[in-house]
C-alpha positions as a LaTeX table, in Angstrom:
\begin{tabular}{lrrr}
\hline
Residue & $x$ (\AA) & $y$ (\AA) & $z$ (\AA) \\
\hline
Unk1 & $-45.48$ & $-38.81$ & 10.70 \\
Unk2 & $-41.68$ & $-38.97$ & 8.70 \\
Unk3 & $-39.40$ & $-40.98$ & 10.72 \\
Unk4 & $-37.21$ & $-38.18$ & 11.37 \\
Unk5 & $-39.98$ & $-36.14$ & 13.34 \\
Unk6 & $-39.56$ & $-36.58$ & 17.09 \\
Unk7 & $-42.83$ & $-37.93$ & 18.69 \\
Unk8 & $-45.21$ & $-35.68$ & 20.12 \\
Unk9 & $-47.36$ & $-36.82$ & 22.68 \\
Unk10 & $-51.00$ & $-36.40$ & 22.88 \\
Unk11 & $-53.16$ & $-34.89$ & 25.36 \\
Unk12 & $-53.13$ & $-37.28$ & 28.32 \\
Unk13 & $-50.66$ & $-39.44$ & 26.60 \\
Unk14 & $-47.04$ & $-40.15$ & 28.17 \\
Unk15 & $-44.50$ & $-40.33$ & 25.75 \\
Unk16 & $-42.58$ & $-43.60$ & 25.55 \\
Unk17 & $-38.99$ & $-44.83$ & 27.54 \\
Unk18 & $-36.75$ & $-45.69$ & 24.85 \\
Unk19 & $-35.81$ & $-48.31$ & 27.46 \\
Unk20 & $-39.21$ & $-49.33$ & 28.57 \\
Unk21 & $-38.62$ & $-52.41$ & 26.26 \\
Unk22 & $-35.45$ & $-52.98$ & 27.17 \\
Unk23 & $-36.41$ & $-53.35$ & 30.56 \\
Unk24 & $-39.33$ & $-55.54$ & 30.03 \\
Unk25 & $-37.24$ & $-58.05$ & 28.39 \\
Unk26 & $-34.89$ & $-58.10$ & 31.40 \\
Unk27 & $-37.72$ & $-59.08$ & 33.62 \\
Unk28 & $-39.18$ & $-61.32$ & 31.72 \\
Unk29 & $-35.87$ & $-62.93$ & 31.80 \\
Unk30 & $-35.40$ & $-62.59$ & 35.71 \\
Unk31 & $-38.70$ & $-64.27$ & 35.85 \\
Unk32 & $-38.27$ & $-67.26$ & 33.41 \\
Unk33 & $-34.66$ & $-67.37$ & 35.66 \\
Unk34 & $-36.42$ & $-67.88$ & 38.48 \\
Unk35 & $-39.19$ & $-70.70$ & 37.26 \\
Unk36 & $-37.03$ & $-73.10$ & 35.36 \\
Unk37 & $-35.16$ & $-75.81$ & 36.67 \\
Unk38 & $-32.08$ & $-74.82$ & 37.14 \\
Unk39 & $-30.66$ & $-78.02$ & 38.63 \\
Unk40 & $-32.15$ & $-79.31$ & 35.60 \\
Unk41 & $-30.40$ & $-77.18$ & 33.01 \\
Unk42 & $-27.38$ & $-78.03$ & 35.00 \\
Unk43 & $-27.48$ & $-81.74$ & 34.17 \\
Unk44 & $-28.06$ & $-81.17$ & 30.51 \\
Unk45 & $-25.17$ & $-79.04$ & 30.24 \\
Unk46 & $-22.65$ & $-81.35$ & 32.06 \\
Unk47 & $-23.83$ & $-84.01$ & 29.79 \\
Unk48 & $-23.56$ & $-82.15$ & 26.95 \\
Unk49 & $-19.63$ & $-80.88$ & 28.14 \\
Unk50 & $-19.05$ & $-84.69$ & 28.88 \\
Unk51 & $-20.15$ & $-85.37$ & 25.20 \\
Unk52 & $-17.86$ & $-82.58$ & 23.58 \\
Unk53 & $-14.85$ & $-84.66$ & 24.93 \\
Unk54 & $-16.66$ & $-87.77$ & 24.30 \\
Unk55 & $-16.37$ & $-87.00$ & 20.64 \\
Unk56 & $-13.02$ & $-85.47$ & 20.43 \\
Unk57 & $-11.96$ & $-89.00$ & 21.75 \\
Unk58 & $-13.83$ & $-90.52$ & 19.23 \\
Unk59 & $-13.53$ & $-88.20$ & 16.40 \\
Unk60 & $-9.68$ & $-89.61$ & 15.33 \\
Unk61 & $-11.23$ & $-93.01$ & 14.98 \\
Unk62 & $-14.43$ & $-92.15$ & 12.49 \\
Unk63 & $-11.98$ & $-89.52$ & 10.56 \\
Unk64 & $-9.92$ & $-92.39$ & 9.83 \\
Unk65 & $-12.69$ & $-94.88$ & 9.01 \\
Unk66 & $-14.65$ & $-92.34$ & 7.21 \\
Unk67 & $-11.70$ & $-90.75$ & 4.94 \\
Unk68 & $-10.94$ & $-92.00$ & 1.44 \\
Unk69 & $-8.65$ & $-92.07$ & $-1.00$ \\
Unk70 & $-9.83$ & $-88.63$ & $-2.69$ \\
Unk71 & $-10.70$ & $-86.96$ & 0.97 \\
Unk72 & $-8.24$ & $-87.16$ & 4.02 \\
Unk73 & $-10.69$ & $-86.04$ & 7.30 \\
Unk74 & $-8.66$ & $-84.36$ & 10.02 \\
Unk75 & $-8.50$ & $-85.99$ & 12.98 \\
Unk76 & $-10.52$ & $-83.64$ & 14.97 \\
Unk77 & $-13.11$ & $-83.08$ & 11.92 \\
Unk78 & $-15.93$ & $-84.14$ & 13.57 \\
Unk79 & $-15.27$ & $-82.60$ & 17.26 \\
Unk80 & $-15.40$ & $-79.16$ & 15.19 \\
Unk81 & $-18.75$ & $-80.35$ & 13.63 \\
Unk82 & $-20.17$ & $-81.58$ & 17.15 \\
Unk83 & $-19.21$ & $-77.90$ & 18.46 \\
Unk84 & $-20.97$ & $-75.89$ & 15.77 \\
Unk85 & $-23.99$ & $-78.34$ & 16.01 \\
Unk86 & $-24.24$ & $-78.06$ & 19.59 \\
Unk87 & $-24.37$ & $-73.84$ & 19.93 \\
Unk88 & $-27.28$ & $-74.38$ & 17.22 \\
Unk89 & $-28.76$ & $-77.05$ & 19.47 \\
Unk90 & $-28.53$ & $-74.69$ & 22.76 \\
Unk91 & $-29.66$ & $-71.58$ & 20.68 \\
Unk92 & $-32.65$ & $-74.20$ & 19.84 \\
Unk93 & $-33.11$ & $-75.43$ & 23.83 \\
Unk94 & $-32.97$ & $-72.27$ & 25.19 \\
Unk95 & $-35.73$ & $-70.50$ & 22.09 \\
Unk96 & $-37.72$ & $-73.57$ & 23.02 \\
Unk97 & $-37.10$ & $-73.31$ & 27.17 \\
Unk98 & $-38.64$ & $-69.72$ & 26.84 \\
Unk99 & $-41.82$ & $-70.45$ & 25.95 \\
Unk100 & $-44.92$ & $-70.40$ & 28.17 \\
Unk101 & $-45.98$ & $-73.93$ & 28.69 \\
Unk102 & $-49.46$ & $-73.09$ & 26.79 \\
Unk103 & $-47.20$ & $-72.22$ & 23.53 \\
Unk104 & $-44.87$ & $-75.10$ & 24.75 \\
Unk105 & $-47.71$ & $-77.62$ & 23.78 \\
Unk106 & $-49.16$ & $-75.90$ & 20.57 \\
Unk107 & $-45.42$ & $-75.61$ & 19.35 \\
Unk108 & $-45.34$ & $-79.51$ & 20.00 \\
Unk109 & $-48.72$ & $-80.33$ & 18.18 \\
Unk110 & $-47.44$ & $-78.23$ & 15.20 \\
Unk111 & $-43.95$ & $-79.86$ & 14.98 \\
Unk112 & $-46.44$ & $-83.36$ & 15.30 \\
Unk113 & $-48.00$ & $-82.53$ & 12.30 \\
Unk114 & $-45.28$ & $-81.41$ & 10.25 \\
Unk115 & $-42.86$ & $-84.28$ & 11.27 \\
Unk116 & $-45.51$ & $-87.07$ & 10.61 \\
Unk117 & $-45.62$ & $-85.28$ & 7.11 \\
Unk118 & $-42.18$ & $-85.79$ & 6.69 \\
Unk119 & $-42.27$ & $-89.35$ & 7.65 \\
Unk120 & $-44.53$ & $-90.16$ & 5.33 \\
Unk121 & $-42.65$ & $-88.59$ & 2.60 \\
Unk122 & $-39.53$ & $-90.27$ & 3.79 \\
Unk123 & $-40.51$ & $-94.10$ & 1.84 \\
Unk124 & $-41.06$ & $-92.02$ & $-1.31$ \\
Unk125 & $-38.65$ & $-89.02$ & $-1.46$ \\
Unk126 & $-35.60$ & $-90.18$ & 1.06 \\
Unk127 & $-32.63$ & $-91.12$ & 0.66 \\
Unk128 & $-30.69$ & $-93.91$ & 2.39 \\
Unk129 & $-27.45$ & $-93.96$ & 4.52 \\
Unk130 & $-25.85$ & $-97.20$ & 5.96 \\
Unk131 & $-28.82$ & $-99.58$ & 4.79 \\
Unk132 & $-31.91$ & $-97.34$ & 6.14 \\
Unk133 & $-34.07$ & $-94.83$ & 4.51 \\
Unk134 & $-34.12$ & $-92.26$ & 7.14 \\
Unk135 & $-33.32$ & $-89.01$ & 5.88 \\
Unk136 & $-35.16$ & $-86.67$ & 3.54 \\
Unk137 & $-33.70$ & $-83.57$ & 1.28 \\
Unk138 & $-35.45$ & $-80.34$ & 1.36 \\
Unk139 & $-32.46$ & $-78.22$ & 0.63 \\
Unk140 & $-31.55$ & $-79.30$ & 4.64 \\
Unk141 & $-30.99$ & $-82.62$ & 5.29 \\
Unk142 & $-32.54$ & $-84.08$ & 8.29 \\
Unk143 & $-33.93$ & $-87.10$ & 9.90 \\
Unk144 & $-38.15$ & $-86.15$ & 10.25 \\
Unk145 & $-38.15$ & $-89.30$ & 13.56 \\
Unk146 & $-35.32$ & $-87.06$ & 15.52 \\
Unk147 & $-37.86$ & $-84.15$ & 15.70 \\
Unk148 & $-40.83$ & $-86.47$ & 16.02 \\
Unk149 & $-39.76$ & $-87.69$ & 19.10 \\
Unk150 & $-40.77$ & $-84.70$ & 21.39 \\
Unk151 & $-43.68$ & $-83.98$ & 19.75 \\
Unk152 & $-45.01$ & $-87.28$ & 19.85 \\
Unk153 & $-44.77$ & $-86.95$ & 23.31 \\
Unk154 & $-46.61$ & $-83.84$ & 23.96 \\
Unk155 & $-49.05$ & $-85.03$ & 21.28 \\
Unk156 & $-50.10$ & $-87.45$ & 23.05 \\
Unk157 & $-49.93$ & $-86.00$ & 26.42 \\
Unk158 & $-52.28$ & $-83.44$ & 24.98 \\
Unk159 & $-54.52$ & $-85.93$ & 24.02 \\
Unk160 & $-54.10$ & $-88.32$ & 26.77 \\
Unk161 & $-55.07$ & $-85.01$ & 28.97 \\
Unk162 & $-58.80$ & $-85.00$ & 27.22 \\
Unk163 & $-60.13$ & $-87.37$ & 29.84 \\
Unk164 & $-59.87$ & $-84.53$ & 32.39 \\
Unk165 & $-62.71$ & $-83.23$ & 30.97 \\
Unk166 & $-64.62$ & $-86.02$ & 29.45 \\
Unk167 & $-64.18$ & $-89.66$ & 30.90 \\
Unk168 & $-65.62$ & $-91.37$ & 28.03 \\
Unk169 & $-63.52$ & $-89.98$ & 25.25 \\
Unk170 & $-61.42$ & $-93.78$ & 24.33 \\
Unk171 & $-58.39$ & $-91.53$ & 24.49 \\
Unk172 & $-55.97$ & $-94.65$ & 25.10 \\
Unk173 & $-57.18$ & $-95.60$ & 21.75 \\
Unk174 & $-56.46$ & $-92.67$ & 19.74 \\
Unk175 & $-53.07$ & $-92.78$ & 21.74 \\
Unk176 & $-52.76$ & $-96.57$ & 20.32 \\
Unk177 & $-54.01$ & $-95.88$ & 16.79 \\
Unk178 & $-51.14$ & $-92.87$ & 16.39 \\
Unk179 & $-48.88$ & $-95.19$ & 18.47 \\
Unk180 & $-49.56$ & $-97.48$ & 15.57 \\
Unk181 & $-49.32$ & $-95.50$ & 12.79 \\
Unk182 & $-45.98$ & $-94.13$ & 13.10 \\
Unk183 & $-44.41$ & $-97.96$ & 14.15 \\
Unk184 & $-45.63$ & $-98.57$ & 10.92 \\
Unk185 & $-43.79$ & $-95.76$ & 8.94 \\
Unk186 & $-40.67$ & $-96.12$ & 11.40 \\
Unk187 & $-40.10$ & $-99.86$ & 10.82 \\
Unk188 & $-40.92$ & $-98.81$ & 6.71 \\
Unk189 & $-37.19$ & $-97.15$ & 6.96 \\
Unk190 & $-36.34$ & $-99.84$ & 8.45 \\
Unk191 & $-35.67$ & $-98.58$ & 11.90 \\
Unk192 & $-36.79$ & $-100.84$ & 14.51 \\
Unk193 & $-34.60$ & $-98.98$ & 17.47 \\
Unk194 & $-37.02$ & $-96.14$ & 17.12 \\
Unk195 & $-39.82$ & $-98.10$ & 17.18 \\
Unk196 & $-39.28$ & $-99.88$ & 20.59 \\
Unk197 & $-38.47$ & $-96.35$ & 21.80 \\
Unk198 & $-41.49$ & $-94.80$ & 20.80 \\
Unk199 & $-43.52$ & $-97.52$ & 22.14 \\
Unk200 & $-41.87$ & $-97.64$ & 24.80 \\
Unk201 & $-42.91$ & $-93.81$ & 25.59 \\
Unk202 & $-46.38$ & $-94.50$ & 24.44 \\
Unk203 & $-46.94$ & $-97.65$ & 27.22 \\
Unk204 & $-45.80$ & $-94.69$ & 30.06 \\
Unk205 & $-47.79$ & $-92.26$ & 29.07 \\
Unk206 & $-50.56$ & $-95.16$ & 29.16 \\
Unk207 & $-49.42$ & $-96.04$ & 32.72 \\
Unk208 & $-49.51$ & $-92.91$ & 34.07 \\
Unk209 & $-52.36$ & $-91.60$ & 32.86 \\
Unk210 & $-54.40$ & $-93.97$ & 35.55 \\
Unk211 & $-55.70$ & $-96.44$ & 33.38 \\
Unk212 & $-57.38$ & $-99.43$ & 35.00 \\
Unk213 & $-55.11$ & $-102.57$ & 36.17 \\
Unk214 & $-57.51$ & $-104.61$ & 33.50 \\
Unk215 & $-56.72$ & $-102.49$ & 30.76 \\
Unk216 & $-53.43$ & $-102.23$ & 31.74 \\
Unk217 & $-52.92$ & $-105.70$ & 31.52 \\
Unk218 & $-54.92$ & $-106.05$ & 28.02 \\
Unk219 & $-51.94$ & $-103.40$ & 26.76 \\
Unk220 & $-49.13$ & $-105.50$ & 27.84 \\
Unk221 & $-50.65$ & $-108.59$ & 26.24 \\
Unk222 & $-51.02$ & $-106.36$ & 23.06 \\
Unk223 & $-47.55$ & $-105.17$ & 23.34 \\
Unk224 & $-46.17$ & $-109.10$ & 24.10 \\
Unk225 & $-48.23$ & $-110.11$ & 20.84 \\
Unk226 & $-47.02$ & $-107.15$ & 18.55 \\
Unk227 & $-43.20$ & $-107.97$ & 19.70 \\
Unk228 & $-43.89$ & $-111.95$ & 18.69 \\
Unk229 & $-45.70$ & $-110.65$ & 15.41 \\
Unk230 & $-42.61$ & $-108.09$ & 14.40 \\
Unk231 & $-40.05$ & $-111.40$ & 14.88 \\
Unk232 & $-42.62$ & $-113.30$ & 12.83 \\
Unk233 & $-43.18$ & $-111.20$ & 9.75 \\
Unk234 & $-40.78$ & $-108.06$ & 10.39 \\
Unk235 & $-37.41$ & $-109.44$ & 8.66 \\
Unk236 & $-35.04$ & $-106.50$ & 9.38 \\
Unk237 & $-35.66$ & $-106.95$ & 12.86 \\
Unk238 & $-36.00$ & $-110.47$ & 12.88 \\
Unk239 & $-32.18$ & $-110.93$ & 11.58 \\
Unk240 & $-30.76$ & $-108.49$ & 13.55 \\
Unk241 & $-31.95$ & $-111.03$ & 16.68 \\
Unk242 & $-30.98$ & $-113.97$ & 14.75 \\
Unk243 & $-27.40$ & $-112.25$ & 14.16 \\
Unk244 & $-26.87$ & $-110.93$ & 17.72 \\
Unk245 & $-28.16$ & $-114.17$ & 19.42 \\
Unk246 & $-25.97$ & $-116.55$ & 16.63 \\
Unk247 & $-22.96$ & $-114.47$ & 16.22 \\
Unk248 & $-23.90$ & $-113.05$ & 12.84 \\
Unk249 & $-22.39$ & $-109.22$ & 11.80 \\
Unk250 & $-24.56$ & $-107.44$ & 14.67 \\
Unk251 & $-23.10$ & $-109.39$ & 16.72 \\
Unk252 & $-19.94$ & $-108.63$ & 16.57 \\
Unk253 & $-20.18$ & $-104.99$ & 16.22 \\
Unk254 & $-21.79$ & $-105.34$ & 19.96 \\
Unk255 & $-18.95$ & $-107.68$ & 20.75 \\
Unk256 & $-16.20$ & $-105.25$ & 20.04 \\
Unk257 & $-17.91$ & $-102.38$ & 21.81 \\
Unk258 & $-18.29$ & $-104.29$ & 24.70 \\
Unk259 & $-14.56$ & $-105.00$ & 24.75 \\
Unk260 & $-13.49$ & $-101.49$ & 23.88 \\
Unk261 & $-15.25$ & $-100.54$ & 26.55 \\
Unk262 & $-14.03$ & $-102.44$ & 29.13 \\
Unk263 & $-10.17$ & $-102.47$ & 27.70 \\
Unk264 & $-9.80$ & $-98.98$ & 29.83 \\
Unk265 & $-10.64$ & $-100.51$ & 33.32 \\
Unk266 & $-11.92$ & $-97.99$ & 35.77 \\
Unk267 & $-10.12$ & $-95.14$ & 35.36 \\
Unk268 & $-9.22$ & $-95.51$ & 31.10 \\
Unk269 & $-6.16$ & $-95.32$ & 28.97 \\
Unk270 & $-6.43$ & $-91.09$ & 28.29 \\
Unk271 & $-7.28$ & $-89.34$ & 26.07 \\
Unk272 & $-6.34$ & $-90.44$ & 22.02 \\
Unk273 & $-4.55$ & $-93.31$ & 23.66 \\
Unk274 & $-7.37$ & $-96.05$ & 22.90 \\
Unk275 & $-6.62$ & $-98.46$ & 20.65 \\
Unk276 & $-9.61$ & $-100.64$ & 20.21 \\
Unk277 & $-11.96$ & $-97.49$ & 19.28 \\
Unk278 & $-9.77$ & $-97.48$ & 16.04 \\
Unk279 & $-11.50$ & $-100.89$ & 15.26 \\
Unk280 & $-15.25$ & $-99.63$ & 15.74 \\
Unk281 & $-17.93$ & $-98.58$ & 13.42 \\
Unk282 & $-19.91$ & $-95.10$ & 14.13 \\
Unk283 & $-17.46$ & $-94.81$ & 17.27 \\
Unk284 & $-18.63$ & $-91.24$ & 17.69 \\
Unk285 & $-22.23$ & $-92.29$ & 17.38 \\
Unk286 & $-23.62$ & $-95.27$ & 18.39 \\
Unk287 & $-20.72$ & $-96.82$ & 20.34 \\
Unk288 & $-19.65$ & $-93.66$ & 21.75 \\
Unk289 & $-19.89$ & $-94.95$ & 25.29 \\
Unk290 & $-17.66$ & $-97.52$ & 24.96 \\
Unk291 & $-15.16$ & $-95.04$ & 23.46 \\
Unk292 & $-15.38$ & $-93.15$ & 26.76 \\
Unk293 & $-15.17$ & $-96.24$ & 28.73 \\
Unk294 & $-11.83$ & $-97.60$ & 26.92 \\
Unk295 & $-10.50$ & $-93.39$ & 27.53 \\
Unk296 & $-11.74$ & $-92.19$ & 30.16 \\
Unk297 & $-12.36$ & $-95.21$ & 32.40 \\
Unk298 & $-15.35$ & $-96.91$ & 33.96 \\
Unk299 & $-15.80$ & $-94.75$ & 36.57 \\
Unk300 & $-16.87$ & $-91.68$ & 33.97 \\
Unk301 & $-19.48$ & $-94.36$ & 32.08 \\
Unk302 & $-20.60$ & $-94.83$ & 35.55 \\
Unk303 & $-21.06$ & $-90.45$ & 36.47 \\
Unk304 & $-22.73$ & $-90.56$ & 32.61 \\
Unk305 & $-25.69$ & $-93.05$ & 34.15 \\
Unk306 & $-25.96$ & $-91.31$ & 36.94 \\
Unk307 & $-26.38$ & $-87.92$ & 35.33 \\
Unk308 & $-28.90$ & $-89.43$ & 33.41 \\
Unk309 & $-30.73$ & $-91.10$ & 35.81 \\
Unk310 & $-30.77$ & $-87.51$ & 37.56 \\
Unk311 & $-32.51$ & $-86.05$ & 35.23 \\
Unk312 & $-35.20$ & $-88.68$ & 35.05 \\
Unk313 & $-35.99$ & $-88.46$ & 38.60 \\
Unk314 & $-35.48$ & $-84.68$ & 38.91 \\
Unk315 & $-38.19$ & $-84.65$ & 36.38 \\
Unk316 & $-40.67$ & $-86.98$ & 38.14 \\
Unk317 & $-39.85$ & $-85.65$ & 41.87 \\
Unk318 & $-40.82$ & $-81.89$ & 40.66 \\
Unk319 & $-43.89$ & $-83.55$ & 38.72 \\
Unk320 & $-45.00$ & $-85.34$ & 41.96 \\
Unk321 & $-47.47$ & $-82.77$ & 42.87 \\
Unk322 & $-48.56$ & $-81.35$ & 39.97 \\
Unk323 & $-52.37$ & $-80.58$ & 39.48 \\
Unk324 & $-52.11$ & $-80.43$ & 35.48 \\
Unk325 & $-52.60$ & $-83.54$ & 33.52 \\
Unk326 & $-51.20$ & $-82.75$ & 30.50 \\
Unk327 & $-47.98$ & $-81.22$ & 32.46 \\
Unk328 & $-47.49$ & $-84.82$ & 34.08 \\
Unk329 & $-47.79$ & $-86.64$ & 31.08 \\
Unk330 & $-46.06$ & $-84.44$ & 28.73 \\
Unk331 & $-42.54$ & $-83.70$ & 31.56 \\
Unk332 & $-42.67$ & $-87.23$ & 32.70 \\
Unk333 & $-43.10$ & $-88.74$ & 29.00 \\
Unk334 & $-40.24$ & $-86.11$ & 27.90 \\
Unk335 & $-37.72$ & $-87.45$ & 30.28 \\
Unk336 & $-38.92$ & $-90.97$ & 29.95 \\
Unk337 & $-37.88$ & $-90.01$ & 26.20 \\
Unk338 & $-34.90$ & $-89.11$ & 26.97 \\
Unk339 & $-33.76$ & $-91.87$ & 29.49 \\
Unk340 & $-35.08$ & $-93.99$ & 27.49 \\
Unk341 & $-33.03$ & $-93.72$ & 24.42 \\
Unk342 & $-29.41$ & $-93.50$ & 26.64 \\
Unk343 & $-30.72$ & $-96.75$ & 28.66 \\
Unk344 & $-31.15$ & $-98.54$ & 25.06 \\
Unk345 & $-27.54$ & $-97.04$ & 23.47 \\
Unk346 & $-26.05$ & $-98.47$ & 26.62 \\
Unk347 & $-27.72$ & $-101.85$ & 26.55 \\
Unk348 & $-26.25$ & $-102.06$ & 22.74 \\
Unk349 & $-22.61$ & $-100.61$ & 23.73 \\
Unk350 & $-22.65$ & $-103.72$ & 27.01 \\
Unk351 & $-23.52$ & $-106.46$ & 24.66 \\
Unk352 & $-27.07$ & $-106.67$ & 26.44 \\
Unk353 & $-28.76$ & $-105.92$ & 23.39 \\
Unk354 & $-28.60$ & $-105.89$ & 19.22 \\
Unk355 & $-27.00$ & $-102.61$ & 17.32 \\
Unk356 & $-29.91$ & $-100.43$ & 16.73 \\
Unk357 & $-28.42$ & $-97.07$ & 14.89 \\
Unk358 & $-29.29$ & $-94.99$ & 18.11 \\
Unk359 & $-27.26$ & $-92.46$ & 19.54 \\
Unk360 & $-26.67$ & $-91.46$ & 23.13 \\
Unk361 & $-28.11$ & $-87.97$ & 24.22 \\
Unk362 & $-26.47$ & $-85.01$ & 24.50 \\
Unk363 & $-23.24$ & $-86.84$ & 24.00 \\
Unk364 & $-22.81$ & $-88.77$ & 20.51 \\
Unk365 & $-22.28$ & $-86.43$ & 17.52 \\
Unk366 & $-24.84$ & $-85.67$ & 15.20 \\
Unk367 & $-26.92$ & $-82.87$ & 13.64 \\
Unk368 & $-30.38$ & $-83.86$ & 13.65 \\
Unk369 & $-30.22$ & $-85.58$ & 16.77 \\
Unk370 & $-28.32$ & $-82.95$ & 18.31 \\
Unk371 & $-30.71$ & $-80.23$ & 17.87 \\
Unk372 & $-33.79$ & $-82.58$ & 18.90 \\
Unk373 & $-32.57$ & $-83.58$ & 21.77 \\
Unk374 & $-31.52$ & $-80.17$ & 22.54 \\
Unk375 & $-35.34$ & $-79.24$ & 21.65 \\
Unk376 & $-36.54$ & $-82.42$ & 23.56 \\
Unk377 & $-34.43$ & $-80.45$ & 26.77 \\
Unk378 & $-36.09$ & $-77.28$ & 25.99 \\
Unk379 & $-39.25$ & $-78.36$ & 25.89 \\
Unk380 & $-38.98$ & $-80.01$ & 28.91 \\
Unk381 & $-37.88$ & $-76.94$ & 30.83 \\
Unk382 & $-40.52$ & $-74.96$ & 29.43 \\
Unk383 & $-43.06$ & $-77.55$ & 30.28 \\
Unk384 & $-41.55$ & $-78.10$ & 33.77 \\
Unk385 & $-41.77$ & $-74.12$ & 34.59 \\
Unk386 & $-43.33$ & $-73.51$ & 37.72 \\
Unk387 & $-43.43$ & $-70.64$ & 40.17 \\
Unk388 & $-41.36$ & $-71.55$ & 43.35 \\
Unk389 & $-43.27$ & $-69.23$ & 45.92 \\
Unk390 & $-46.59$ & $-70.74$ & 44.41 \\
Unk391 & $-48.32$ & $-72.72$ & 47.62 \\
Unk392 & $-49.70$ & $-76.19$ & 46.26 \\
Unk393 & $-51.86$ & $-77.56$ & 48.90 \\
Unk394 & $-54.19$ & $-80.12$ & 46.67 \\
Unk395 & $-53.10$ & $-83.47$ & 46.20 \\
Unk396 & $-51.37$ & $-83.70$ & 42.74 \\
Unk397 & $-52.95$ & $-85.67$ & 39.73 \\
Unk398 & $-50.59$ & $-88.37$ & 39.96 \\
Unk399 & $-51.66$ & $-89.52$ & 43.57 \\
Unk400 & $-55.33$ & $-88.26$ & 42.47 \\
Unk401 & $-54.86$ & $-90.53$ & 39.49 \\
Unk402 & $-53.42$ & $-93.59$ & 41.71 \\
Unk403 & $-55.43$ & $-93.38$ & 44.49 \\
Unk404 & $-58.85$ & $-93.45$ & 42.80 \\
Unk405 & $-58.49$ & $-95.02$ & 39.24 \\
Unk406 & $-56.01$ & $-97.71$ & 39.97 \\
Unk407 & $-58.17$ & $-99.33$ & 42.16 \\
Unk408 & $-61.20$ & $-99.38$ & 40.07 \\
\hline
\end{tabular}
């Protein structure tokens, strides 16, 4: 039939609403609407606002650091870049938050694979900014750990979620073997930040998938013997302790963050009226929170940890029933992720712990970690779908978990 011929029914056969599509899409959208978390969404947005002034505050600093004799940045150069990397990470949360949470998880496994490629590749075929081979070409740049994070998570989740239907599959082991594999290829770059973030993530998903309090135990011995083993033999992350604890370069990058942080007091000096951001390196990335603390005050640093302590235990409160394994682990691993990775950028940015090259969610600049953490948020929401008039009168599988396993 040409495309000019108007359809013709058959016997028995309605002919089509042109907006019969049209409208299915709209309900499908009042639906996913109505099962998301929108207090959720909320939190990641204000953080997200908060961190588009967070880098206009810091952008004059970084232009100026960053600008040469041959190239003079604007002072607002990268607030303009955070902007047009932030619509592509919310038109990558939202594809991401749309997804059922079956296509959620295979989406995750997928990006697994392909990341861990990348990562592999990165040794051989990357390329190296500020001391660390972390990025890799392939007409985009981008940084394959950024987008590993979330799918490491659900990954393992997945995996971790086996022993629902077969006890005696040593899942905690396959968890650990891919646990170690990519601490291996991470502190290759070097990039020990990531590292103690990943395993971090790894030992909750281990905890709250009910392990036994004996095994539990023989994993924190593990973990206390890898961390003396990596200050042993691991020499990037064995001077960056020696610096921060003896007053080496580390630290006093942390030094001066700590004091440009606290030069604003409680309520800050305003904005573009710091002075001690001027002095600090990555100020719009890695010591972004002390650039808000020396503008916008103490109070704001102190709304930031809130927010993100929020979302943390939004995430766990709506997970506290839940009859899914792989739902727990993978939401409650995702915001563990998340939290995670602000609670170590703010350790750094307080003098509490050594410079680490990690940004602060949803608020430093950045590309690659932009639009993963954006995708970290929009998995979460997908994962985290639920209908609200469903009736859940079983126990969930965190106190089934608990109240059995732990005690065995």
């Amino acid at each position: 039939m040409s495309a000019t011929q108007p359809y013709i029914p058959r016997a028995g056969e309605r002919a089509p609403r042109p907006d019969r599509f049209r409208t299915s899409r709209r309900a499908e959208l009042k639906i996913w609407w109505r099962e998301i978390d929108r207090v959720l969404l909320f939190l990641i947005l204000a953080l997200m606002a908060i961190g588009a002034a967070a880098v206009a505050a810091a952008s004059p600093a970084s232009a100026s650091r960053l600008s040469t004799s041959d190239q003079q940045l604007p002072d607002l150069y990268f607030y303009w870049a955070h902007l047009r990397w932030q619509l592509l990470g919310l038109a990558a949360m939202f594809g991401a938050a749309i997804l059922s949470r079956e296509n959620a998880r295979r989406a995750g496994i997928v990006l697994f694979a392909g990341m861990f490629a990348m990562l592999v590749l990165v040794p051989i075929a990357g390329y190296e900014v500020n001391g660390a081979r972390r990025w890799i070409d392939l007409g985009v740049s981008f940084q394959p750990s950024e987008f590993l994070k979330p799918a490491f998570v659900i990954t393992l989740a997945w995996i971790i979620a086996w022993r629902a239907r077969d006890p005696n599959i040593p899942v905690v082991a396959i968890a650990t073997a891919i646990m170690g594999a990519v601490g291996v290829l991470l502190m290759m770059q070097p990039n020990l930040g990531d590292t103690v973030l990943f395993a971090g993530v790894w030992f909750a998903l281990v905890v709250l998938s009910g392990v036994s309090t004996r095994r539990l135990g023989a994993v924190i011995g593990g973990g206390l013997v890898a961390g003396v083993l990596v200050y042993l033999f691991y020499e990037n992350g064995r001077n960056r302790i020696n610096d921060f604890l003896g007053g080496g370069t580390a630290f006093d990058q942390v030094d001066l963050a700590q004091r440009t942080l606290l030069a604003g007091g409680w309520t800050g000096s305003g904005l573009w009226l710091g002075i001690r951001k001027m002095s600090l390196p990555e100020a719009h990335t890695d010591y972004i929170f002390s650039v808000i603390g020396e503008e916008f005050g103490l109070l704001v640093c102190a709304v930031i940890v809130l927010l993100y302590l929020a979302i943390v235990v939004r995430v766990l409160v709506r997970l506290a029933d839940e009859e899914d394994l792989f739902t727990l682990l993978a939401g409650a691993g995702l915001a563990v992720l998340i939290g995670g990775q602000a609670f170590i950028n703010i350790l750094v940015n307080l003098q509490l712990a050594p410079s680490k090259g990690m940004t602060l969610p949803l608020v430093s600049y950045g590309g690659s970690s932009t639009i993963a953490v954006c995708l970290t948020v929009g998995l979460l929401l997908a994962i985290t779908r639920r209908n609200p008039f469903l009736k859940r009168g079983r126990p969930g599988v965190w106190q089934r978990l608990f109240g059995r396993e732990s005690r065995q």
